[in-house]
DOZATOR-801817 format. One record per residue (C-alpha): residue in three letters; chain; z, y negated, x negated. Coordinates in Angstrom, 2 decimals. Layout:
<sites>
+------+-------+---------+---------+---------+
! resn ! chain !      pz !      py !      px !
+------+-------+---------+---------+---------+
!  ala !     A !       Z !       Y !       X !
...
+------+-------+---------+---------+---------+
</sites>
This chain:
<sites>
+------+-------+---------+---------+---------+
! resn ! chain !      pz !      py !      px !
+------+-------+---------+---------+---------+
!  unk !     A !  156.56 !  -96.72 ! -124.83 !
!  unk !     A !  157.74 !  -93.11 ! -125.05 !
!  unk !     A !  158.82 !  -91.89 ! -128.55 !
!  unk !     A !  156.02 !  -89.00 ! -128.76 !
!  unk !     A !  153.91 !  -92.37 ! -128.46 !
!  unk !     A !  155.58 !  -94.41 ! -130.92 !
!  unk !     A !  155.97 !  -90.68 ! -133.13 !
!  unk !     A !  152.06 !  -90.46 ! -132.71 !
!  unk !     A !  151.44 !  -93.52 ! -133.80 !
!  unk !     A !  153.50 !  -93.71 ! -136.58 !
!  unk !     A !  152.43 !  -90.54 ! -138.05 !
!  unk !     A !  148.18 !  -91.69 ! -137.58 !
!  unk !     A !  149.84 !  -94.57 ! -139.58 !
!  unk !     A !  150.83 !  -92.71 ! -142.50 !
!  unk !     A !  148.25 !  -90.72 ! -142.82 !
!  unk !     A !  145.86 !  -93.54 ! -142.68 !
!  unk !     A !  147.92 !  -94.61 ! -145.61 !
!  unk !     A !  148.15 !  -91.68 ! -147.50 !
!  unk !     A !  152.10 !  -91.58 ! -147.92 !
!  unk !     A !  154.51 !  -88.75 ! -147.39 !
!  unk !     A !  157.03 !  -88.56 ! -144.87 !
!  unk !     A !  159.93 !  -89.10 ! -147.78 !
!  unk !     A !  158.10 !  -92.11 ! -148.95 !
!  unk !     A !  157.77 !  -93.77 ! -145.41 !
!  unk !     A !  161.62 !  -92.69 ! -144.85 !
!  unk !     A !  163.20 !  -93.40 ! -148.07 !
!  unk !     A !  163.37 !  -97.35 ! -147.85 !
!  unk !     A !  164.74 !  -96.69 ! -144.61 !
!  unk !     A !  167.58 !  -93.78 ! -146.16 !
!  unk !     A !  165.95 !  -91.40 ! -143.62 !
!  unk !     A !  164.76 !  -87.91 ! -145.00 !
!  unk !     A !  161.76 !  -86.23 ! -144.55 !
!  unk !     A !  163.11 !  -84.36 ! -141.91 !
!  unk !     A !  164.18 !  -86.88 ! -140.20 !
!  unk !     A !  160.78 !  -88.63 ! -140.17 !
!  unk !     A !  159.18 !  -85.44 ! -139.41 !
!  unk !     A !  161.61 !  -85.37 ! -136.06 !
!  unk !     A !  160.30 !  -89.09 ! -135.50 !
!  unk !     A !  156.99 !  -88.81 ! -135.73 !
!  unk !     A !  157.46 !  -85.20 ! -132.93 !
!  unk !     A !  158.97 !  -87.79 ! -130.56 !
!  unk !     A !  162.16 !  -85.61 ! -130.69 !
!  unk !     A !  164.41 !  -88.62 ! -132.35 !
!  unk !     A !  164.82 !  -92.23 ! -131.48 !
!  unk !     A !  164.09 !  -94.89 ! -133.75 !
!  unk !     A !  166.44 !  -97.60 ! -134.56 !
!  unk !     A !  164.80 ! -101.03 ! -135.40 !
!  unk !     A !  166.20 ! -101.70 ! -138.25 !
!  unk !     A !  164.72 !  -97.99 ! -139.41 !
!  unk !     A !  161.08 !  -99.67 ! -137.47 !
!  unk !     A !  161.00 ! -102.65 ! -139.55 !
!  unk !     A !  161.68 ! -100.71 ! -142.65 !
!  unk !     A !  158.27 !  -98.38 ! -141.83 !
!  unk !     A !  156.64 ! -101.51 ! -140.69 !
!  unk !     A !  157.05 ! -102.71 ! -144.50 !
!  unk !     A !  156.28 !  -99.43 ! -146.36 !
!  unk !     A !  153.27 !  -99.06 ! -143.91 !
!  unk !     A !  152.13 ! -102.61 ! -144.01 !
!  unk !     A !  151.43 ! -102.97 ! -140.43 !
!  unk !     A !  152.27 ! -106.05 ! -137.59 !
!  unk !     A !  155.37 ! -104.72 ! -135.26 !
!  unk !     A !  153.53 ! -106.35 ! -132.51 !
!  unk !     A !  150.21 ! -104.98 ! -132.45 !
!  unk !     A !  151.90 ! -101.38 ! -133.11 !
!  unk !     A !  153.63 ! -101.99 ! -129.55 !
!  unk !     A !  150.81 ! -103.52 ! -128.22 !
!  unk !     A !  148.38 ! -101.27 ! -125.58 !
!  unk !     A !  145.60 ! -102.25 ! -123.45 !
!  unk !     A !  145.38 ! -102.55 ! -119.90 !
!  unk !     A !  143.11 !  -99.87 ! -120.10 !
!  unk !     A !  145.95 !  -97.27 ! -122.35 !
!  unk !     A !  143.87 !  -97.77 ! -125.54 !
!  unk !     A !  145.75 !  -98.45 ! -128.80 !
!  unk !     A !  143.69 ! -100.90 ! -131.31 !
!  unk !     A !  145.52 !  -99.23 ! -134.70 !
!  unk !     A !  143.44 ! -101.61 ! -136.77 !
!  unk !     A !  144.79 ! -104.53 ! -134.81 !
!  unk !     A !  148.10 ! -102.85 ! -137.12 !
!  unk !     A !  147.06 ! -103.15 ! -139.87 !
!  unk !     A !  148.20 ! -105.91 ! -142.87 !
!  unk !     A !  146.26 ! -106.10 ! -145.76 !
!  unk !     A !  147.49 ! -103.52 ! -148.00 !
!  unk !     A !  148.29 ! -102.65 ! -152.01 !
!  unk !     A !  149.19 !  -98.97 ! -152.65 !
!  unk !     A !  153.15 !  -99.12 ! -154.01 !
!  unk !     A !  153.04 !  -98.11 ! -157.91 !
!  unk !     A !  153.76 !  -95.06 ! -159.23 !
!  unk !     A !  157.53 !  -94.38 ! -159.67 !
!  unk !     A !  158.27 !  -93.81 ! -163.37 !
!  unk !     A !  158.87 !  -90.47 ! -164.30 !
!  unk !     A !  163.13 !  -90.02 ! -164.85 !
+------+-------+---------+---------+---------+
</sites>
């Protein structure tokens, strides 16, 4: 998998949970920017940095990685059942 395809994916994934770059990076000490160069497929991706979006986005490593014979991506083959983190308290 190329990382514009992994990028692509990961950024669909976000969206389709409605967090910001910083909040998918920040468990992961990665900056917006940084995600931002992820999700362009102009940065590699380590796994421990993976496994951190794979918990902030609530989604199975192995269906992300997974394709079809026929090049199709099943995204909601991703997807864990999912609560919305809480609000951070106001400092």
């Amino acid at each position: 998998m190329t990382r514009a395809m992994m990028g692509g994916r990961l950024c669909d994934l976000r969206h389709l949970r409605r967090l910001s770059q910083a909040e998918v990076g920040r468990p992961a000490g990665l900056s917006k920017e940084a995600v931002c160069r992820i999700e362009r497929g102009e940065r590699e991706l380590s796994f421990y940095e993976m496994a951190c979006f794979a918990k902030v986005l609530c989604i199975s490593l192995d269906a992300f990685y997974r394709t079809e014979a026929d090049g199709r991506w099943d995204i909601t083959a991703c997807l864990l059942p999912y609560t919305p983190p809480a609000p951070e308290a106001a400092a």
